[in-house]
LOTORTOR-101505 format. One line per 2 residues: their letters; for each residue x negated, y negated, z negated of C-alpha. Coordinates in Angstrom, 2 decimals, padded with zeros to 5 digits. Layout:
REM residues N
a) X Y Z ~ ...
This chain:
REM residues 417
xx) -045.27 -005.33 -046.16 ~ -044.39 -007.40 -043.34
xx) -041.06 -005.83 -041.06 ~ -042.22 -005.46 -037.10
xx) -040.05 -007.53 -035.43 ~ -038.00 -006.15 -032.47
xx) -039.19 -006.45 -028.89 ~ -036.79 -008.37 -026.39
xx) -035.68 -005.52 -024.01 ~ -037.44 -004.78 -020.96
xx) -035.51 -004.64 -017.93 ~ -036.74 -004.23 -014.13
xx) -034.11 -006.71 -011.63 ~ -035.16 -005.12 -008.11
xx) -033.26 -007.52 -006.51 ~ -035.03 -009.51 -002.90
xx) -034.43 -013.37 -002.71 ~ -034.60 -013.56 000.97
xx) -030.71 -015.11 001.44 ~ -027.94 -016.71 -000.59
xx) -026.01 -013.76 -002.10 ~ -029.11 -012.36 -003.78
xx) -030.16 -015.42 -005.12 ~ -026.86 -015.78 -006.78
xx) -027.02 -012.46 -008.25 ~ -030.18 -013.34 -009.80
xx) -028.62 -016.82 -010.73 ~ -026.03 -014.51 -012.67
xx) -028.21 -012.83 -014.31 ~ -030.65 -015.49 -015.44
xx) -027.56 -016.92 -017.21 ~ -026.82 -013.87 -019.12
xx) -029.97 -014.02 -020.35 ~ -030.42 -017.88 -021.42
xx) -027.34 -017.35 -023.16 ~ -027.86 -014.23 -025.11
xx) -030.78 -012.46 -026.46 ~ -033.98 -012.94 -024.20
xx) -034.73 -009.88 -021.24 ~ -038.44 -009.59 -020.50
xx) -037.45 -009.52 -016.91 ~ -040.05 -007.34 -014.60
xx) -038.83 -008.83 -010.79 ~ -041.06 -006.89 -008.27
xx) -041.61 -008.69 -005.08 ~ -040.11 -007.09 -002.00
xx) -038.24 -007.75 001.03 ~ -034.69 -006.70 001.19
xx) -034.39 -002.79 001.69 ~ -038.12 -001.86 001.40
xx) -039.17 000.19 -001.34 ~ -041.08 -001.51 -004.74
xx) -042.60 002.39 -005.11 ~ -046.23 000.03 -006.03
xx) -044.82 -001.83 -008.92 ~ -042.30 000.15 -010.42
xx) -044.47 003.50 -010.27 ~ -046.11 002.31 -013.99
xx) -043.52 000.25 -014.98 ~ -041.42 001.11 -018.59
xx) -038.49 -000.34 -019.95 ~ -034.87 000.01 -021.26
xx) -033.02 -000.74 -018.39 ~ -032.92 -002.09 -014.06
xx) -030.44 -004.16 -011.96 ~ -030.86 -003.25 -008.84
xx) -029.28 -004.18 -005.14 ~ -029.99 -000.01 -003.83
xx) -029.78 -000.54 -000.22 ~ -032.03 002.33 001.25
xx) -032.60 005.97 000.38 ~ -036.51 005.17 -000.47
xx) -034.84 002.46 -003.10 ~ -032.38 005.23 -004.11
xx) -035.57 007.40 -004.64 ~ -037.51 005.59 -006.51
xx) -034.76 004.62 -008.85 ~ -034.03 008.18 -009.51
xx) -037.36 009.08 -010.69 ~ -037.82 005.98 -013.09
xx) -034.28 006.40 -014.51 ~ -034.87 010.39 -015.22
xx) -038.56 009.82 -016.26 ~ -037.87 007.32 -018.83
xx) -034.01 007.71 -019.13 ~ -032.65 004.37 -019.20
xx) -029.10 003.05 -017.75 ~ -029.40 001.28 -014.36
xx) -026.75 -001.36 -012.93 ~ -026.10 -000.91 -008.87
xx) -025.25 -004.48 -007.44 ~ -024.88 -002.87 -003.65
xx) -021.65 -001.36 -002.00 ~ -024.04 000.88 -000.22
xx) -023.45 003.41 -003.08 ~ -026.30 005.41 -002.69
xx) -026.37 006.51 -006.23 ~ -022.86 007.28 -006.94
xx) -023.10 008.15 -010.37 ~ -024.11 005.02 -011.37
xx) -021.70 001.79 -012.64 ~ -021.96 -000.78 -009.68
xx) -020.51 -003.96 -009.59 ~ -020.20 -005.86 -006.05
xx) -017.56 -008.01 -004.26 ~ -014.36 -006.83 -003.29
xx) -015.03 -006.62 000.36 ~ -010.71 -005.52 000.90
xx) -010.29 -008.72 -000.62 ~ -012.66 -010.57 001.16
xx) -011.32 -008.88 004.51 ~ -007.68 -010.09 003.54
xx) -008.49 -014.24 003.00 ~ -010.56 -014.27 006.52
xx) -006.85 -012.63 007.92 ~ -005.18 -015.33 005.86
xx) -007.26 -018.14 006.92 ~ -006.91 -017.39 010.90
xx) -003.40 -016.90 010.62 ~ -002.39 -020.14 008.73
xx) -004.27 -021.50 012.24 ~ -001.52 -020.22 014.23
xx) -004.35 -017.18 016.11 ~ -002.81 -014.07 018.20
xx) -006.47 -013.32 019.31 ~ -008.75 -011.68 016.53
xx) -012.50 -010.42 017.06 ~ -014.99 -009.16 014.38
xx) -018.74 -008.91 014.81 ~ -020.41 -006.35 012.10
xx) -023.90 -004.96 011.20 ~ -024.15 -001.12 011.54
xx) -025.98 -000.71 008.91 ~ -024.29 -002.09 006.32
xx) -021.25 -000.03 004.46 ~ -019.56 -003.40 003.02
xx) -019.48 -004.77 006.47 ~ -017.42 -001.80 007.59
xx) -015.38 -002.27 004.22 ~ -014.36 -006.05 005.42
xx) -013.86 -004.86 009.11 ~ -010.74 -001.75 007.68
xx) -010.06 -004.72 005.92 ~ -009.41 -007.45 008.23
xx) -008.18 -005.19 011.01 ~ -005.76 -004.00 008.48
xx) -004.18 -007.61 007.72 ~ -004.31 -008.72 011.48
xx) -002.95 -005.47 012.30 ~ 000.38 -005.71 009.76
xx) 000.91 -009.03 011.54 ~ 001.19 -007.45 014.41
xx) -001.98 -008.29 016.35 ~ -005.02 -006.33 017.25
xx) -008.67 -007.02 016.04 ~ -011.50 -006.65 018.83
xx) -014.30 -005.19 017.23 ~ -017.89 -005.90 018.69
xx) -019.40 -002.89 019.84 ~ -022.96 -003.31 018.70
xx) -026.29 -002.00 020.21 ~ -027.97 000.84 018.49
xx) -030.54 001.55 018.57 ~ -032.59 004.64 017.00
xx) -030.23 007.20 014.78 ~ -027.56 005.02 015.70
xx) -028.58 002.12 014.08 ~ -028.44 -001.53 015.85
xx) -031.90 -002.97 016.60 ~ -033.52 -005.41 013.92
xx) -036.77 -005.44 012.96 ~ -035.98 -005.36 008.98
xx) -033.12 -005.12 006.81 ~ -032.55 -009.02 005.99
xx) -033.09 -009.37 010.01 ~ -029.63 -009.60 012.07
xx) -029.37 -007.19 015.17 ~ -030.82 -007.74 018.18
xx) -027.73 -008.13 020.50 ~ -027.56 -012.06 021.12
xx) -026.90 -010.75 025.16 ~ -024.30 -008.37 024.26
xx) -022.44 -010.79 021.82 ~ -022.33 -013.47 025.04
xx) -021.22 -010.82 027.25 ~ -018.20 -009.97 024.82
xx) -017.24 -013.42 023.75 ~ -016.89 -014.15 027.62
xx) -014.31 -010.75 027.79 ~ -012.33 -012.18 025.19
xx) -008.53 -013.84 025.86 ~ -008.90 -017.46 024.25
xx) -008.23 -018.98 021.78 ~ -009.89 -016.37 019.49
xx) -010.67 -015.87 015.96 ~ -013.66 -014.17 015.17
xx) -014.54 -012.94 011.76 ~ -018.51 -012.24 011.63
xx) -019.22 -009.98 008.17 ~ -021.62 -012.80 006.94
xx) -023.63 -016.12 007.72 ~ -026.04 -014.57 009.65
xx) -023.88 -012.83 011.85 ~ -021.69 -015.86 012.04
xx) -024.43 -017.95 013.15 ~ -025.19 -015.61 016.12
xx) -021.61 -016.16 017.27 ~ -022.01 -020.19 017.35
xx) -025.27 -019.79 019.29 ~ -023.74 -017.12 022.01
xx) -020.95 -019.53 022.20 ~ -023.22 -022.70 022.86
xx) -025.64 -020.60 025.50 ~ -022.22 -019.76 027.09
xx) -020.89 -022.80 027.14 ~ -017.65 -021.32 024.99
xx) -016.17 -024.74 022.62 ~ -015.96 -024.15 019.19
xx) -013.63 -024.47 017.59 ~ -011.13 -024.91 020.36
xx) -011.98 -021.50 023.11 ~ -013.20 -019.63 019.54
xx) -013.15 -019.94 016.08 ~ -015.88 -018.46 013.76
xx) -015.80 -017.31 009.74 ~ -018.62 -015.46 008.22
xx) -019.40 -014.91 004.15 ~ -021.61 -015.65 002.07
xx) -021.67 -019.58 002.09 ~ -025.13 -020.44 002.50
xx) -025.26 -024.28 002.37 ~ -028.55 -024.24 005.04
xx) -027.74 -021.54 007.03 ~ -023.56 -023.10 007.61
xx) -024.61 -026.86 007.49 ~ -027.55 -026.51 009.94
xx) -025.20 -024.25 012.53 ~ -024.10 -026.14 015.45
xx) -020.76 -026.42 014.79 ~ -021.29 -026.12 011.07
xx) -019.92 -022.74 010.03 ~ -016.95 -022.02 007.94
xx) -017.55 -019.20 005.43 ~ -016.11 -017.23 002.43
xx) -017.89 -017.64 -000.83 ~ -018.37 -014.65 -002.98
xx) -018.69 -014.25 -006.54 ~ -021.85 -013.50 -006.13
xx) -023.45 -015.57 -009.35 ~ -020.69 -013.67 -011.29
xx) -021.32 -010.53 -010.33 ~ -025.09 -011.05 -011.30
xx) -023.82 -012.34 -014.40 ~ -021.19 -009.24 -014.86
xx) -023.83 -006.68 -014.11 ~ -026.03 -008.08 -016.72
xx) -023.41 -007.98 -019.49 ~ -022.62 -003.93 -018.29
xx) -026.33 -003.22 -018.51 ~ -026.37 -004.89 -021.87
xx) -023.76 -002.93 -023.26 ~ -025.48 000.76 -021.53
xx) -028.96 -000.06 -023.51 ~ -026.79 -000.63 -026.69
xx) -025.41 002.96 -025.95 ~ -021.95 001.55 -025.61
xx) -019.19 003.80 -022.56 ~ -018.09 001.84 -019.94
xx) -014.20 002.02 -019.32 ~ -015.20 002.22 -015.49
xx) -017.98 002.95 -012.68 ~ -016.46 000.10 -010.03
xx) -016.40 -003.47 -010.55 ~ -015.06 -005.33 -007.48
xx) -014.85 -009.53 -007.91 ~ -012.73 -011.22 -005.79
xx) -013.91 -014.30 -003.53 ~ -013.87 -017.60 -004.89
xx) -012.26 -019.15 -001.94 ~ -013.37 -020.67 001.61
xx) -015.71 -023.62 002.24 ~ -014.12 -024.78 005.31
xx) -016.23 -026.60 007.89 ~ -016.22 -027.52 011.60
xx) -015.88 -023.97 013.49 ~ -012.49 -023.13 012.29
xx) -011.06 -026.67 011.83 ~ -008.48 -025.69 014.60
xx) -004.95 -024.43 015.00 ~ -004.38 -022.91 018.37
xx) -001.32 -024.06 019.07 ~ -000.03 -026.71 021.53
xx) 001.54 -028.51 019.52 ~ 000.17 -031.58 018.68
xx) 002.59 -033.23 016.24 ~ 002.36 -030.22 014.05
xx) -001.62 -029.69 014.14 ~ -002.05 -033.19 012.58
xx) 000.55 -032.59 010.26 ~ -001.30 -029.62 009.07
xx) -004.33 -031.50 008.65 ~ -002.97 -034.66 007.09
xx) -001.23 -032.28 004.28 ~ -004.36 -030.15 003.98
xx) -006.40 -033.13 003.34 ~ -004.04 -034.80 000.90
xx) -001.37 -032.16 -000.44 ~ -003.58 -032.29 -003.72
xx) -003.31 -035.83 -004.16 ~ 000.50 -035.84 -004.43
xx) 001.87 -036.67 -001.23 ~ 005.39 -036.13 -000.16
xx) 007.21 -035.58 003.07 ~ 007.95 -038.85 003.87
xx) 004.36 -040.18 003.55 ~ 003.39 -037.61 006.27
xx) 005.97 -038.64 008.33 ~ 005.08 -042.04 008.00
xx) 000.88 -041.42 008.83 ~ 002.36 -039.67 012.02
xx) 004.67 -042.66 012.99 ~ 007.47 -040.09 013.44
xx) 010.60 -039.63 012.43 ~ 011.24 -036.66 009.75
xx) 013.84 -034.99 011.17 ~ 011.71 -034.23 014.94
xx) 008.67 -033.23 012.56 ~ 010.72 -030.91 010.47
xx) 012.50 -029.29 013.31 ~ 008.47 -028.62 015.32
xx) 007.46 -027.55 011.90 ~ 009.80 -025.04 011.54
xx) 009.98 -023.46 014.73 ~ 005.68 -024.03 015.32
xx) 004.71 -022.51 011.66 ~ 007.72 -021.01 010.20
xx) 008.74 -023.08 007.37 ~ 008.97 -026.80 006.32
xx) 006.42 -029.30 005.89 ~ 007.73 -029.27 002.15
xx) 006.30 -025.97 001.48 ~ 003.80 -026.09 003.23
xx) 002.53 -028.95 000.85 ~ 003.45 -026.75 -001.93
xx) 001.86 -024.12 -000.57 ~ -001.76 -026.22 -000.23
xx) -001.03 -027.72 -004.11 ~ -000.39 -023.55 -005.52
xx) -003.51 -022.70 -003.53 ~ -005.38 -024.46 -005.30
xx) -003.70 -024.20 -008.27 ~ -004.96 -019.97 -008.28
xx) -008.14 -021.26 -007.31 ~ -008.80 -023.34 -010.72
xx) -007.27 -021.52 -012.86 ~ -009.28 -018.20 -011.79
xx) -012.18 -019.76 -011.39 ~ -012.69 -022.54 -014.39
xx) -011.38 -022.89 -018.50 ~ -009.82 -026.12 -016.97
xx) -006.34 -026.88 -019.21 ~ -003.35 -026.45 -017.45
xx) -002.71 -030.75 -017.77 ~ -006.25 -031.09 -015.68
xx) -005.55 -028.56 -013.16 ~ -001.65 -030.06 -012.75
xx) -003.78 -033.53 -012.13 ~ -006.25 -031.82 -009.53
xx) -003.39 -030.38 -007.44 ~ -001.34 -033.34 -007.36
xx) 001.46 -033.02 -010.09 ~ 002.84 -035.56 -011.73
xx) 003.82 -033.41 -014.74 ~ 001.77 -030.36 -016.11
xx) 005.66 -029.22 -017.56 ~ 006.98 -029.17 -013.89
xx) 003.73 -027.12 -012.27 ~ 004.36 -024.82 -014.99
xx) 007.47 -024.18 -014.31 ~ 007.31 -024.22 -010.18
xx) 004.42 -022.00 -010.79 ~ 006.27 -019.46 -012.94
xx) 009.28 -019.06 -010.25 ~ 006.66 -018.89 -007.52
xx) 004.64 -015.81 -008.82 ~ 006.93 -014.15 -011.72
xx) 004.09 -015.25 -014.55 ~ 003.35 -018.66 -016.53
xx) 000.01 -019.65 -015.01 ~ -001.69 -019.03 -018.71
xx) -000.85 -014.83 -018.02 ~ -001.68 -015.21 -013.99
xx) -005.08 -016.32 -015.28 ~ -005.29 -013.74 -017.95
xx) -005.06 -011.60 -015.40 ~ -006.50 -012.73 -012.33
xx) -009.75 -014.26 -013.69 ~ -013.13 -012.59 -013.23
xx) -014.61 -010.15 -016.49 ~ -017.15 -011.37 -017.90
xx) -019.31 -010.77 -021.02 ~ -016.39 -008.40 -022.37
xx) -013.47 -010.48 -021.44 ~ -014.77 -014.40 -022.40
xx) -013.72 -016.57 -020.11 ~ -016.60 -019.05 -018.91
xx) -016.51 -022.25 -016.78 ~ -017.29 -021.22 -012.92
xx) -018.39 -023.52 -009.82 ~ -018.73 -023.26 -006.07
xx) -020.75 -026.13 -003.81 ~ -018.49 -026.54 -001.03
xx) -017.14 -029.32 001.50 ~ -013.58 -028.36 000.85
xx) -012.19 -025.49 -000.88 ~ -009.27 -023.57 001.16
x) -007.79 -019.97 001.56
């Protein structure tokens, strides 16, 4: 008697691909599945935030990923999961079904590097522009006020135009707001220079056109950051627009290992999985540092561009046709410490960036930042954060298919925190 063979499981991703974190997640995902046992993957079609109540209303399976964004989404998900009883995967911060594991992007973190990045620019002015409706944008604003704030500056947050039930104008979910006229009128109120943090691309790109219809300079009168890293929307902006990448392909790829392990019945140790950012792809609106100095900006840059190729002190010095003593002394009294560490500073950087985000050996990444010696990065590295970088990786690096490390990359014209 011939054995039935078992059915791949069936699992529902309600997940929209109308912009470039979504399409990671489902990037994720589709490479937890070409590398494990095959998903018969039911992807309704729908537009970010409305309801797939058509498709999913005679739909069965073992087991959905979805981005819950809406109560209606909420809904509906609430009916399949109790009418068929199978484990579902939240991929939103909106947390509107808080009993279920979610995985998403750690928003505090991501709310810390845009602080980081402004202030290694020298900024005293900070603004953020948000969207109402979203609870991880509010999550990055606590966040970024928070950072500016312990530095001792204040964040100017962008009022926003609701509109009905207090929510800003749009005409869908995936749309921005409707306030291009208010975000002109603000920019204008702001002192200059200014740093303004927009809660992603979208946003960001609203900011750069305000600025041009005002006749504001970017990067000079105001630099902009958003998230998300979308190559088109960034490259096309006019300046192109510096952003922060999320995990967002490993977070697809995270919530499709969790969901694997809930339809084989396994606990999970946790409900929250935040991933950290992978970094900044640093373009044209913040290439700045607003200060007057102009010795010390092109220092900045020339060790920015070049740190990770090895350069020393005195090959700075030389590019500048200065003496090192004069750029030492602006150095120090402009940003706060040498020119020394601030090259070791770039090289370490990157040095967390590789080894949380790739299986790269330690002699490749010592290469990539510009040691000589893998021994000596080790051992810099060690004094610099209190663990060997083989433990720092351990335990920064991103969890993945129960703890196995896998190779990791982001598209991006230069890398930076």
């Amino acid at each position: 008697m011939a054995h039935r063979l078992p059915k791949p499981p069936r699992v529902a991703v309600v997940i929209e691909a109308s912009n470039a974190y979504a399409r990671g997640l489902l990037a994720g995902i589709h490479r937890h599945v070409r590398e494990h046992e095959p998903w018969t993957v039911f992807l309704p079609e729908h537009g970010r935030g409305a309801p797939p109540l058509e498709q999913l209303a005679g739909w069965h399976g073992d087991g959905v990923i979805a981005r819950v964004e809406t109560p209606a989404i909420a809904a509906v998900l609430t009916r399949v999961s109790k009418k068929q009883t199978i484990p579902i995967i939240d991929v939103s911060a909106a947390r509107l079904l808080p009993t279920v594991p979610y995985v998403e992007t750690d928003d505090k973190a991501i709310g810390r590097v845009a602080a980081d990045h402004f202030a290694e620019r020298d900024f005293r002015h900070y603004g953020f522009v948000g969207d109402e409706r979203f609870r991880w944008s509010e999550n990055r604003c606590r966040a970024f006020t928070a950072a500016v704030n312990a530095r001792g500056h204040a964040v100017d947050v962008f009022p926003g135009v609701t509109g009905r039930r207090g929510r800003p104008h749009a005409k869908a979910v995936g749309d921005p707001p409707d306030d291009d006229e208010a975000i002109e009128e603000w920019l204008h109120a702001l002192p200059k220079p200014v740093a303004v943090f927009a809660c992603y691309d979208i946003r960001g790109r609203q900011v750069l056109e305000a600025c041009r219809r005002a006749g504001i300079e970017v990067p000079d009168q105001v630099a902009v950051l958003g998230v998300d890293n979308d190559d088109l929307l960034c490259g096309l902006a006019s300046p192109p627009l510096s952003s922060i990448i999320p995990n967002a392909a490993g977070a697809g790829r995270l919530a499709a290992s969790l969901l694997e392990r809930l339809m084989q019945r396994e606990r999970l140790e946790r409900e929250e999985w935040l991933l950290p950012p992978l970094g900044i792809a640093t373009r044209q609106s913040t290439d700045v540092l607003a200060i007057d100095d102009d010795l010390v900006v092109a220092a900045v840059r020339v060790i920015r561009d070049h740190a990770c190729r090895g350069i020393k002190v005195a090959d700075v010095v030389a590019s500048l046709k200065t003496s090192r003593r004069v750029l030492e002394h602006r150095f120090q009294r402009r940003i706060g410490h040498t020119p020394h560490e601030e090259i070791a500073r770039v090289q370490f950087r990157r040095v967390e960036q590789l080894l949380r985000e790739t299986d790269l050996p330690l002699a490749t990444i010592a290469a990539r930042c510009g040691f000589q010696h893998p021994e000596y990065m080790t051992v810099a590295f060690t004094r610099r954060y209190g663990l060997p970088p083989s433990r720092w990786r351990k335990h920064h690096s991103v969890p993945v298919n129960a703890g196995r490390k896998v190779q990791r990359e982001a598209d991006s014209p230069r890398l930076s925190w």
